[in-house]
Each structure stands twice: as C-alpha cells, then as structure tokens.
C-alpha positions in Angstrom: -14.3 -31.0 13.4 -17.0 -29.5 11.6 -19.7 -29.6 14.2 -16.7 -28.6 17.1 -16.0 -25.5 15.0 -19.8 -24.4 14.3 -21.1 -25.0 18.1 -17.6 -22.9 19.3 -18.8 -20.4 16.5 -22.3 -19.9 17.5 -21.9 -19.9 21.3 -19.1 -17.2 21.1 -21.3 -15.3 18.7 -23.8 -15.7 21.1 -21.9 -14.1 24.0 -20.5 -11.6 22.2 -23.4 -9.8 20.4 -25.5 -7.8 21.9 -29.2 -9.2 21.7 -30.6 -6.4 19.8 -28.8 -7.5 16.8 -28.3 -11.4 17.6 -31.0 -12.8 15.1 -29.3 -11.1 12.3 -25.5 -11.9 13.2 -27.0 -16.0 13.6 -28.5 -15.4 10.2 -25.2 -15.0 8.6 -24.3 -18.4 9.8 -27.7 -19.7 7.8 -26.8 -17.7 4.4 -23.5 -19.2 4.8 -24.1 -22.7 4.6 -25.9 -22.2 1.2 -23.7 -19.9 -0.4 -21.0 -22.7 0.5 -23.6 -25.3 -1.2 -23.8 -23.1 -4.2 -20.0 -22.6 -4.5 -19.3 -26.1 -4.6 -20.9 -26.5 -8.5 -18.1 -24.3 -10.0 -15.4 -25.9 -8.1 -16.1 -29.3 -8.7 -16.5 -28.1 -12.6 -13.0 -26.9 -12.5 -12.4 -30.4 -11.1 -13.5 -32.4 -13.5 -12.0 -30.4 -16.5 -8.8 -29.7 -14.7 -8.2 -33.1 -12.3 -9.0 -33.0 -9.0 -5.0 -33.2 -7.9 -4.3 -29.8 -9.6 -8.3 -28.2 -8.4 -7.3 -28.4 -4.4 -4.2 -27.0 -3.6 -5.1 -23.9 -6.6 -8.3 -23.9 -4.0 -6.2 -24.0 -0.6 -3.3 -21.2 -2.4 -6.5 -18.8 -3.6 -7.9 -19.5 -0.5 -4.6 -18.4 1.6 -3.8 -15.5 -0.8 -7.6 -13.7 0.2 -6.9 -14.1 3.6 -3.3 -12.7 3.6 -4.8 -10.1 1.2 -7.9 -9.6 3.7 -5.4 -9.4 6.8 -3.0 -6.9 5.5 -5.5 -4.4 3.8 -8.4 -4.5 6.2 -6.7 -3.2 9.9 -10.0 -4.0 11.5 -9.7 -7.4 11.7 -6.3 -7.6 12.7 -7.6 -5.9 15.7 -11.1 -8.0 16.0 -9.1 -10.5 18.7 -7.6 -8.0 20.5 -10.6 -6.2 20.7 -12.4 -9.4 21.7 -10.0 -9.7 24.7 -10.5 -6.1 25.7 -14.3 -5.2 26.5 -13.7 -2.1 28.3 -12.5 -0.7 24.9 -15.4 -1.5 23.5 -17.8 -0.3 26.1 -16.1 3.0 26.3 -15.4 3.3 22.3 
C-alpha cells in the first residue's frame, strides 16, 4: 500500500503543479522520506522504555489530534480538495 500511495502521490503532484515549480514540490517528497527515517530513533526509544503496546496507539492518538488540530485551525486545507476539483477558481484566483 505503500508504493500504491507514493506513485498516486507523485503523479497527481505531477499534474497538478505547474512545471516551473515541479522540481521543488518532488523534492519535498525526497526530504520526506529522511525526516521519516530520522523520526523513527525517538520513537522506537519511547518503545523500548515504555513497551511497544502502550508506544503505538499514544503514536496513532498524537497523530490524529495534529491532524484534527491542523484541519480545524488551518481553513486552507479544508478547502485544498475542493479547490483541486475546481480549476477555473484557481486560474481566475
């Protein structure tokens, strides 16, 4: 499901952004894949001093408190999709 989700990931980025700014969007998706490799020493330090049972689901609660936090405080990325679905908005916004 991995490799499903980063192809669908790179070839909507793909067709969405415009090619002046493509190299730097795809870049994100490079910086991300470390940043996850370097988040995975803290986490599995908390693991092994606090059991992995109690480690992952504090990890999957954090996880869905930031993005209930990020959806209700930032309005711009509730309306990302719709936006998405709407180019004419963009083009004349």
């Amino acid at each position: 499901m991995l490799t499903v989700t980063s192809v669908s990931a790179t070839s909507l980025t793909q067709r969405l952004i415009p090619n002046e700014v493509q190299g730097r969007v795809m870049s994100l998706f490079m910086m991300s894949g470390g940043i996850s490799a370097l988040l995975t020493l803290p986490i599995g330090a908390l693991a092994q001093w606090a059991t992995f049972e109690l480690t992952m689901p504090l990890i999957g609660w954090i996880s869905l408190v930031l993005v209930l936090l990020i959806g209700i405080t930032q309005p711009s990325v509730r309306r990302a999709g719709r936006l998405a679905e709407a180019p004419e908005i963009i083009e004349a916004g």
